[in-house]
C-alpha positions as CSV (number, residue, x, y, z in Angstrom):
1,X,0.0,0.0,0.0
2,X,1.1,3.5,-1.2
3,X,0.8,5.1,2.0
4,X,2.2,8.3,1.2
5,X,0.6,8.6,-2.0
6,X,-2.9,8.0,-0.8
7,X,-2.4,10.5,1.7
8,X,-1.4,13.2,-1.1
9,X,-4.4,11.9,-2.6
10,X,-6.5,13.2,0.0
11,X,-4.8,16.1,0.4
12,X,-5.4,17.1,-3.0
13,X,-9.3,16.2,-2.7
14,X,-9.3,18.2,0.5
15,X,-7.7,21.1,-0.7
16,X,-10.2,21.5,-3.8
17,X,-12.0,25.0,-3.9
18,X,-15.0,24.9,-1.9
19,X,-18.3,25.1,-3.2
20,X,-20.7,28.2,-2.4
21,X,-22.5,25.8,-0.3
22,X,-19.7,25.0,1.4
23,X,-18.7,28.5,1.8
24,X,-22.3,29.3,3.3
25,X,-21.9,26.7,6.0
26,X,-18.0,27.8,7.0
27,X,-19.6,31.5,7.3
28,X,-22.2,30.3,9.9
29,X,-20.4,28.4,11.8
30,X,-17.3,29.6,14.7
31,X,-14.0,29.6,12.8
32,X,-12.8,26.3,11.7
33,X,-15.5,24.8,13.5
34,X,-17.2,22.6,10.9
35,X,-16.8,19.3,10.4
36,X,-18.2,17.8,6.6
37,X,-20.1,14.7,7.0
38,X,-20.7,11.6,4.2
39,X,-17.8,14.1,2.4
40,X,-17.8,11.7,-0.9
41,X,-21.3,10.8,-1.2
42,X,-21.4,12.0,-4.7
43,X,-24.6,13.7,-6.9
44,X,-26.7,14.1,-3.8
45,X,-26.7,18.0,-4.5
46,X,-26.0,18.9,-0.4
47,X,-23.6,19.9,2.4
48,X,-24.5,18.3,5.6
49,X,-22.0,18.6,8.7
50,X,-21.6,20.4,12.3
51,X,-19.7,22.5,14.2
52,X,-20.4,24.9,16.9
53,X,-21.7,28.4,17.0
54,X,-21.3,31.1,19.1
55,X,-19.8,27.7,21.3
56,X,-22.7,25.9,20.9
57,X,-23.3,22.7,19.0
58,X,-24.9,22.8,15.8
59,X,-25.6,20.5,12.6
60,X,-26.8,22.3,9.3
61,X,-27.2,21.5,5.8
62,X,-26.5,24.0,2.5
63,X,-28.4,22.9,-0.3
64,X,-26.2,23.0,-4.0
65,X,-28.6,21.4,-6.4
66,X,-32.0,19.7,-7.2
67,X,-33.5,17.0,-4.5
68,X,-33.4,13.1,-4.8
69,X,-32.8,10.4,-2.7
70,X,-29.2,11.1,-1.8
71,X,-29.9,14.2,-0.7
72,X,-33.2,13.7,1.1
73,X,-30.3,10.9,3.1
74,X,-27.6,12.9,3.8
75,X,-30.1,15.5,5.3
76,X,-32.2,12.9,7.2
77,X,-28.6,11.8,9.0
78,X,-28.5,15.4,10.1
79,X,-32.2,15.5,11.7
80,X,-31.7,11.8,13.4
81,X,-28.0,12.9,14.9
82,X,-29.5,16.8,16.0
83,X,-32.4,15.2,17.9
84,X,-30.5,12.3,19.6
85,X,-27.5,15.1,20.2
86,X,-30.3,17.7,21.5
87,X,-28.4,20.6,19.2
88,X,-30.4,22.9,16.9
89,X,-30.5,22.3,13.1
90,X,-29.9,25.0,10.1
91,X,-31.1,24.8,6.4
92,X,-29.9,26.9,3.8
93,X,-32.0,26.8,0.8
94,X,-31.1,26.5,-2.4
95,X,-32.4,23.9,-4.6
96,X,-32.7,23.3,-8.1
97,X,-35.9,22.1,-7.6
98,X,-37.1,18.0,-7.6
99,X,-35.0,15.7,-9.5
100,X,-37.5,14.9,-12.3
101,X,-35.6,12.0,-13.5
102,X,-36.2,10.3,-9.9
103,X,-40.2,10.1,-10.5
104,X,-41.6,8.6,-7.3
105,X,-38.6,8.2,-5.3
106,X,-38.5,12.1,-5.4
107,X,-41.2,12.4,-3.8
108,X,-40.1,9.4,-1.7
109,X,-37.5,11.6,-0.8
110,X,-39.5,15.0,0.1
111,X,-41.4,12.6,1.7
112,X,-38.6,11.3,4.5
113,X,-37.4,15.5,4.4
114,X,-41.1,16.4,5.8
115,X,-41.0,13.4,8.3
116,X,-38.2,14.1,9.7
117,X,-38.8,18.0,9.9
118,X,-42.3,17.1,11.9
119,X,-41.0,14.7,14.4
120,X,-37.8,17.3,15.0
121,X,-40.8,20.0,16.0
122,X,-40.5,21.0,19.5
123,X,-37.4,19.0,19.9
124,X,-34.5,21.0,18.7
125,X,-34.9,24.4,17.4
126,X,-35.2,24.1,13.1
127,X,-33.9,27.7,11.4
128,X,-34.6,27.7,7.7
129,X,-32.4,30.6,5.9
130,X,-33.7,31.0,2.4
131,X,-31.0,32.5,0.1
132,X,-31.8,31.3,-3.4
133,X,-34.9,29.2,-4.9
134,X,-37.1,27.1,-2.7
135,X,-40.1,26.7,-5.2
136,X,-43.0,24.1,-5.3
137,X,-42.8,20.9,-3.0
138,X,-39.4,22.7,-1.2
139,X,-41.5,25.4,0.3
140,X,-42.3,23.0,2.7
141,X,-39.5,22.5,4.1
142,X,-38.7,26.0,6.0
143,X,-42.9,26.0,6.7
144,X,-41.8,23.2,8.9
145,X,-39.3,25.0,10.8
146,X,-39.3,27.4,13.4
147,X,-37.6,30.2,11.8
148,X,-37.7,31.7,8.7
149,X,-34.6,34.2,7.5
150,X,-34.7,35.0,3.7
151,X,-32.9,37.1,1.6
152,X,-34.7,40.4,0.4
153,X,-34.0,40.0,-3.6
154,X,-32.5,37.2,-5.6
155,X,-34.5,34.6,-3.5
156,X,-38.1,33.2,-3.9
157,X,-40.1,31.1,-1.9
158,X,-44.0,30.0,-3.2
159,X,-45.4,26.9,-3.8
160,X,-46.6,27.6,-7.5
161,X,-45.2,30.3,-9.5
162,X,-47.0,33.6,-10.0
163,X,-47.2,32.9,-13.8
164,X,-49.5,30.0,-13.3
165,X,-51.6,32.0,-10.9
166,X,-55.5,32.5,-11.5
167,X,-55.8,36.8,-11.9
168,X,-52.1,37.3,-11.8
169,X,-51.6,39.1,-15.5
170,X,-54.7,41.0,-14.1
171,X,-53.2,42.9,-11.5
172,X,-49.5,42.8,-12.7
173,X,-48.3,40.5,-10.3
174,X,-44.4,39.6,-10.5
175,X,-42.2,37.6,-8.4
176,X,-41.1,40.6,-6.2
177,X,-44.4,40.6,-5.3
178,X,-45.4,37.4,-4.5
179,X,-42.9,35.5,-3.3
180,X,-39.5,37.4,-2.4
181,X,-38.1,38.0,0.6
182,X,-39.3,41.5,1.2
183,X,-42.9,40.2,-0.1
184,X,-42.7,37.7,2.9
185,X,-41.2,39.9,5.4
186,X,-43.9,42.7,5.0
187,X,-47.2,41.2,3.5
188,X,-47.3,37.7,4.3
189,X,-45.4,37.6,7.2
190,X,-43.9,33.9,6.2
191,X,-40.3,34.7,7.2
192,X,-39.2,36.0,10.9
193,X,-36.1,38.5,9.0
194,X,-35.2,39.3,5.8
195,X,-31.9,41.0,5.0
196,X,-30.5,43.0,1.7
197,X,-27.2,40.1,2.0
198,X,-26.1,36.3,2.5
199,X,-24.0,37.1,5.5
200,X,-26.4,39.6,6.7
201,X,-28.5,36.6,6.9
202,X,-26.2,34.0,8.1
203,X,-25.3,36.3,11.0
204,X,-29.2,36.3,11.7
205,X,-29.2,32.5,11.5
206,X,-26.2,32.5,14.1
207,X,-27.9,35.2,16.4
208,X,-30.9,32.9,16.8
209,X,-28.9,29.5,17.4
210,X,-27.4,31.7,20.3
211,X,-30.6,32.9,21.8
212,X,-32.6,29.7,21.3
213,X,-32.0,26.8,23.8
214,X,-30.4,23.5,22.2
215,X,-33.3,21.7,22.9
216,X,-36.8,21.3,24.6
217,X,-35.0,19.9,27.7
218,X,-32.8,23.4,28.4
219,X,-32.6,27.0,28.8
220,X,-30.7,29.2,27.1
221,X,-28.3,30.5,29.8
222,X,-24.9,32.8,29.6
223,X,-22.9,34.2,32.9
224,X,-25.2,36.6,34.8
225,X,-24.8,40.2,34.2
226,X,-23.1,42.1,36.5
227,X,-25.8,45.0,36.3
228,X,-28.7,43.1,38.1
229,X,-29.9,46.4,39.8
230,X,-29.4,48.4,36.7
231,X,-32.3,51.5,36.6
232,X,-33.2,53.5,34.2
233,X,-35.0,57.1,34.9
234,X,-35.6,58.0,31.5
235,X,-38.6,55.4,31.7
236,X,-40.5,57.6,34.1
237,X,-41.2,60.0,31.4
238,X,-41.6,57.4,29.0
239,X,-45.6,58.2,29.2
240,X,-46.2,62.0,28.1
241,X,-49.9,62.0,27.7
242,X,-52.6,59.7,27.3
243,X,-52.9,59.1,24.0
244,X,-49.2,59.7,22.5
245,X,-47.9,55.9,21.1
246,X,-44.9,54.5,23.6
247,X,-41.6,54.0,22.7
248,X,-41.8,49.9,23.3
249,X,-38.8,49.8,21.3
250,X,-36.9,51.9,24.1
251,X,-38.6,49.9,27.0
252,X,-37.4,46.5,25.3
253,X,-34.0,47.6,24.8
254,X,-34.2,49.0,28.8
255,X,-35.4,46.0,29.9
256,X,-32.5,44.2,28.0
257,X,-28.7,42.7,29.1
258,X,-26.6,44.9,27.0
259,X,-29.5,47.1,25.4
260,X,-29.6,44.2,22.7
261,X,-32.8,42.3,21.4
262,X,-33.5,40.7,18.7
263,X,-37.2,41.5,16.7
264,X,-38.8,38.1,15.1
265,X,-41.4,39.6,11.8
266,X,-40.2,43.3,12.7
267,X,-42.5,44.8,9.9
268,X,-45.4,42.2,9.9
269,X,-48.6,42.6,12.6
270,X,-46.7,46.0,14.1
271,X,-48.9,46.9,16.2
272,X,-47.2,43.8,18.2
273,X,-43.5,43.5,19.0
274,X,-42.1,40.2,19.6
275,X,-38.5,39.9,20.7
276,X,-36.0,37.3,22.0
277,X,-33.3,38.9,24.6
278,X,-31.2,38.1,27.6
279,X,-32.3,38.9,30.9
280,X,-29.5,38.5,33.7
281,X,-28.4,36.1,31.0
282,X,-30.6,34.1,30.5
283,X,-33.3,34.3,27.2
284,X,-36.9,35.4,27.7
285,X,-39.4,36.3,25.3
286,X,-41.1,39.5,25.2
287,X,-44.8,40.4,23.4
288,X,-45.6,44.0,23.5
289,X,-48.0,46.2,22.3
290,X,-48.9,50.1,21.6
291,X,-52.5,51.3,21.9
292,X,-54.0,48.3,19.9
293,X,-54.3,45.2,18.3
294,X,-55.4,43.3,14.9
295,X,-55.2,40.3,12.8
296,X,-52.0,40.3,11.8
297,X,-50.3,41.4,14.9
298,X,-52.4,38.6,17.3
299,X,-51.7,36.0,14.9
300,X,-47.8,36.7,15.3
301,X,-47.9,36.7,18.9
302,X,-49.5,33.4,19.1
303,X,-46.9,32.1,17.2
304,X,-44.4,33.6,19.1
305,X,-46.0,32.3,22.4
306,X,-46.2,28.9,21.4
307,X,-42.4,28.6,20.2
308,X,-41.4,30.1,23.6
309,X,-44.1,27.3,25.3
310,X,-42.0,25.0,23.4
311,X,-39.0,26.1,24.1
312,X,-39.2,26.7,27.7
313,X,-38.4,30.4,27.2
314,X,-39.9,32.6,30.0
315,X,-43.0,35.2,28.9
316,X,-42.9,38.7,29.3
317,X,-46.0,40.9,28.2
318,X,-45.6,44.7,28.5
319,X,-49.2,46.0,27.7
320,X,-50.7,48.8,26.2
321,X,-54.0,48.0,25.2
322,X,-57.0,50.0,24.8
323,X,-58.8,48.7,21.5
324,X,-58.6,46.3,18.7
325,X,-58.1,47.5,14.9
326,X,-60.9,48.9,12.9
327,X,-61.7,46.6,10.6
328,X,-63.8,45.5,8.3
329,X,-67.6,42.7,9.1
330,X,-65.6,40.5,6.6
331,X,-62.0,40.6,8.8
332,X,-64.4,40.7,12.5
333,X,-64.2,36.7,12.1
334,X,-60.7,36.7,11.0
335,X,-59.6,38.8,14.2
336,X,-62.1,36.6,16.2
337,X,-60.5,33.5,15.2
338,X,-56.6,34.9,15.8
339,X,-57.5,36.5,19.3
340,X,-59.4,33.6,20.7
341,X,-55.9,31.6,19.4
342,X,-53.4,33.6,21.2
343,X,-55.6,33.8,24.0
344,X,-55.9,30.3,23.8
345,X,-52.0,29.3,23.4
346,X,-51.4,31.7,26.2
347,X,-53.7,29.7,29.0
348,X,-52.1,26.3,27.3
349,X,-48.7,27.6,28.1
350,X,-46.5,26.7,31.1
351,X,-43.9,29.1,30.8
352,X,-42.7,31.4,33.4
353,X,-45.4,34.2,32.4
354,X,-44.8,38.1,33.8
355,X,-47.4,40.7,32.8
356,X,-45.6,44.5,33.2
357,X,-48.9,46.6,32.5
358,X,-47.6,50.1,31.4
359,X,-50.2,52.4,30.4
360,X,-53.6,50.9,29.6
361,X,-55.3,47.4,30.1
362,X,-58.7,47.8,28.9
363,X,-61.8,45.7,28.0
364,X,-61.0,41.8,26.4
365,X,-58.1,42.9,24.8
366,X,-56.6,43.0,28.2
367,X,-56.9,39.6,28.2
368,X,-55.0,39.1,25.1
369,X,-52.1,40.6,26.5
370,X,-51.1,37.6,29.5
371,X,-53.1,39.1,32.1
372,X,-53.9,37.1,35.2
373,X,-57.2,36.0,34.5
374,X,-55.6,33.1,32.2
375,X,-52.7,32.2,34.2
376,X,-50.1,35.0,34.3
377,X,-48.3,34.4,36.9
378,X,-46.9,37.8,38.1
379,X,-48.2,40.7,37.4
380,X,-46.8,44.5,38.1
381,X,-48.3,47.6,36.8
382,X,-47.2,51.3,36.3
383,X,-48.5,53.5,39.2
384,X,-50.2,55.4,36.2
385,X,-51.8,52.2,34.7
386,X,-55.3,52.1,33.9
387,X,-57.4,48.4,34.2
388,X,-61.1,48.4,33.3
389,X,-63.6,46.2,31.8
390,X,-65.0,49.2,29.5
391,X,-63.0,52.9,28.4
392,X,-64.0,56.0,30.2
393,X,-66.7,56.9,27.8
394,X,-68.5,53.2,28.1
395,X,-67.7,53.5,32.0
396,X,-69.3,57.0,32.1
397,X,-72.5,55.4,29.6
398,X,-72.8,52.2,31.3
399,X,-71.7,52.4,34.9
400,X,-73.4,55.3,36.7
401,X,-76.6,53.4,37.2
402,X,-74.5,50.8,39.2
403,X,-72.0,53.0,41.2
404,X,-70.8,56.4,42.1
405,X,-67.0,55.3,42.1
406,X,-65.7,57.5,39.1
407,X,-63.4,56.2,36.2
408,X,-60.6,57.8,37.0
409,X,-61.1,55.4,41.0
410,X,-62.4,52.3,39.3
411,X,-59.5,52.1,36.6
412,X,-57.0,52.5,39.0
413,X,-53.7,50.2,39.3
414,X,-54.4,50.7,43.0
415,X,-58.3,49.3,42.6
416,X,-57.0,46.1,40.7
417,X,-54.2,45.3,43.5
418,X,-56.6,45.5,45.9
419,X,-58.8,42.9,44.3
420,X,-56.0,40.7,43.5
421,X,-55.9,41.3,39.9
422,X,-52.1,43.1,40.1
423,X,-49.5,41.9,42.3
424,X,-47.6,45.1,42.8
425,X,-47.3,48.8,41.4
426,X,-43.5,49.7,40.8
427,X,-41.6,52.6,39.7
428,X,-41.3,52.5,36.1
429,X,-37.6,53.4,36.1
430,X,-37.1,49.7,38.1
431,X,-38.9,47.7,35.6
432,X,-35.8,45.7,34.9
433,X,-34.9,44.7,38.2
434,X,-38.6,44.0,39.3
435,X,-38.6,41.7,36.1
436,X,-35.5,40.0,37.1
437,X,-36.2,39.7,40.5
438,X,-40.2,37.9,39.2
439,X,-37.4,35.7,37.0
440,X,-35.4,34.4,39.4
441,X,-38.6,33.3,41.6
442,X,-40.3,31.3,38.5
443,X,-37.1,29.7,37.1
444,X,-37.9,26.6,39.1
445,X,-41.4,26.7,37.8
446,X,-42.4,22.9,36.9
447,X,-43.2,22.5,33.6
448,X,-44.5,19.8,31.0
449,X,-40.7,18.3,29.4
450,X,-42.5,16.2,26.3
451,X,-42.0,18.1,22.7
452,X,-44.8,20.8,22.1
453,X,-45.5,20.7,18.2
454,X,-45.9,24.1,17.6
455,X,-47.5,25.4,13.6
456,X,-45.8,27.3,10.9
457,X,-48.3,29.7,10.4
C-alpha cells in the first residue's frame, strides 16, 4: 500500500475550492469549526456537517442542487444525529428544484425530508435561511421549521409560481411581489427576517442559534450580568400624555442585558412587537404592544408564544391596550378566530409568564395581552396604569346606574391590586430589576418536558 501517495491523494481532494455551499456553512459556523459529513457521497446535490456556534453545538445542511434520494439521506442523517445530540438544526436553501428524473422516489425523498422535519418539531430548534430558490414541494421544508430568514431580492419562496396563478396578468403580479423576501417579510409575514445580504442573513441565523436553547429539555443560559440592579429614569417620562404611542422599542432595549434584542417579523402585525433577549443572561421572550391590536399582529404573537411554550423560554408581556383595529364585518371573524388563538396558546402555556402593564389594560383585549385572568403568573403595573372592563366613555355610559366610584377610582392600578388582579405597582424606572427579581422566583417553575409541536403559520 502506497501510504504516502494515498495521503497526497487526499490532500489534493481536500484542498479542492470549496463550493458556495460549502462557503455558506464555513460562514455560519465559529472559525474552523465545521466538520463535513458523508464528504464523498457523490450527486446528492447537499452539504450536511456540524460545528459549533457562538460555542454551541450545531448541525446544518446547505443545499447546491436539485432533490433526490441522496440528498433527502444525507439531510435525514443530520435531523436523526441533532435530535438524539439535542443541538439545533440549520437549512440553507437552495435547490434546483425535484430531481424529475427520480419520478416517485422524489417524492419518496421529500417525503422522508417532511417526516423528519415534523417529528424534530418542539425538539430542537429548526432555522430555515432561504437565500436562493425554494419553489413548489421545497417550500415546505422551511414551513416546517421554526424560523424563517430569507434574503430580500435574488430569492423566492412559493409553492406555485406567479405565472401559473389565477388573476395574476390581471393585476400585474411579479415575483417581487409574491414570493420574495421583502414580499414575505412585510405582507405575508412567512419569514421572521429578511436581509439585503447572504452574511447579513447567516449572521441572523447565528444570532438565533445563540438565543434559542439546544433543545426542549434546556434553557438558554450565559454568565449573569453584573448590572442586576441596573435603573433607568428615563422610563419615568416614557408616558407624556394619554394618548401619544410609547416608545416599546426603548422599553425593550431598557429592559435588555446589553440594550440588545433581537425582533422576530419586525415589519409584519406591528402593532405587536415580539422579541428574543437576555435577561441576567438568560433568554426570555417579550410580546408587546402600543394602543392596539389586529389580525396580523395577534396572529404573530401566538406564534411567538407557542415557540417560547415549546422552548421553555420565560414570557414577558408589556401591555398597552385599549382597543382592537378597525376593521372591516368580513376581517371581524378573522380577528375573532386569531384573538381567541393567542388567547388560547397563552392559557395552554407553562412558561414562566410576567405581565408588566404600562399604560392601559382595557376591555377583552386585556386579556390578550397575558393578564392574570388566564394564568399569568406575576403581574406589576405602572402607578399610572389604567385596568377596566370598558374605556372611560363606556364607564361614564354604562356604569353610573351601578355605582358612584368614578373612572378615573375604578380604573386604577391601585383598585385592581386591591382585588388581587395586580401583584404590585413599581416605579417605572425599576422595571428591569422587578422583572428580574419575578425571574429568578419562577425559574424553578415545573413544567411539562415532552415536545410541544408548535404550527408554521
Amino acid at each position: 500500500m502506497d501510504t504516502a501517495g494515498k495521503i497526497e491523494e487526499l490532500m489534493q481532494l481536500k484542498s479542492a475550492p470549496s463550493s458556495p455551499a460549502r462557503v455558506r456553512l464555513e460562514k455560519l459556523f465559529d472559525e474552523n469549526s465545521f466538520v463535513e459529513l458523508e464528504t464523498f457521497t457523490k450527486d446528492a446535490h447537499v452539504i450536511t456537517g456540524y460545528g459549533s456556534v457562538n460555542g454551541k453545538l450545531c448541525f446544518a445542511y446547505s443545499q447546491e442542487g436539485a432533490v433526490n434520494k441522496k440528498h433527502a439521506d444525507k439531510v435525514a442523517d443530520i435531523y436523526d444525529k441533532a435530535t438524539s445530540m439535542g443541538a439545533p438544526i440549520v437549512g440553507i436553501m437552495d435547490s434546483a428544484g425535484i430531481e424529475v428524473k427520480d419520478g416517485q422516489n422524489a417524492l419518496a425523498a421529500y417525503g422522508l425530508l417532511f417526516k423528519k422535519g415534523a417529528k424534530a418539531s418542539g425538539l430542537v430548534p429548526q432555522i430555515s435561511v432561504v437565500l436562493g430558490q425554494c419553489l413548489g414541494i421545497a417550500a415546505y421544508i422551511p414551513m416546517l421549521s421554526d424560523i424563517r430568514i430569507m434574503k430580500e431580492q435574488d430569492a423566492n419562496l412559493f409553492l406555485r409560481s406567479p405565472n401559473v396563478l389565477k388573476g395574476a396578468d390581471d393585476v400585474g403580479l411579479n415575483y417581487n411581489d409574491y414570493c420574495s423576501g421583502e414580499a414575505h417579510a412585510t405582507r405575508t409575514g412567512l419569514v421572521h427576517r429578511s436581509y439585503k445580504t447572504e452574511d447579513e442573513c447567516l449572521e441572523a441565523a447565528a444570532k438565533i442559534v445563540d438565543l434559542l436553547p439546544s433543545n426542549n429539555l434546556e434553557m438558554a443560559f450565559d454568565m449573569p450580568t453584573a448590572d442586576i440592579n441596573r435603573e433607568d429614569p428615563a422610563l419615568n417620562d416614557l408616558i407624556t400624555d394619554s394618548a401619544s404611542p410609547i416608545d416599546m422599542h426603548y422599553l425593550i432595549s431598557s429592559l435588555a442585558d446589553d440594550y440588545n434584542y433581537f425582533e422576530l417579523q419586525p415589519r409584519y402585525g406591528t402593532c405587536m412587537i415580539c422579541a428574543l433577549l437576555k435577561l441576567n443572561g438568560y433568554t426570555v421572550g417579550v410580546m408587546a404592544n402600543n394602543g392596539s391590536v389586529g389580525i396580523n399582529g395577534t396572529q404573530k404573537a401566538a406564534r411567538f408564544v407557542k415557540l417560547c411554550d415549546a422552548f421553555n423560554i420565560p414570557l414577558i408581556s408589556l401591555t398597552d391596550i385599549a382597543e382592537y383595529d378597525k376593521v372591516s364585518i368580513e376581517n371581524q371573524n378573522l380577528l375573532m378566530v386569531s384573538a381567541a388563538r393567542l388567547l388560547s396558546e397563552l392559557a395552554e402555556s407553562t412558561i414562566p409568564r410576567i405581565n408588566v402593564v404600562v399604560r392601559n389594560g382595557i376591555g377583552s383585549g386585556f386579556l390578550l395581552m397575558n393578564s392574570k385572568y388566564i394564568g399569568a403568573d406575576i403581574v406589576l403595573a405602572w402607578p399610572t396604569a389604567e385596568i377596566s372592563l370598558l374605556n372611560e366613555t363606556g364607564y361614564v355610559k354604562i356604569m353610573h346606574k351601578y355605582t358612584e366610584e368614578t373612572y378615573e377610582t375604578a380604573a386604577s392600578a391601585y383598585n385592581s391590586a386591591e382585588k388581587g388582579f395586580i401583584d404590585d405597582i413599581i416605579v417605572p424606572s425599576a422595571t428591569r430589576k422587578r422583572v428580574i427579581a419575578a425571574l429568578e422566583m419562577l425559574y424553578t417553575k415545573r413544567t411539562q418536558t415532552v415536545a410541544k409541536k408548535h404550527d408554521c403559520i
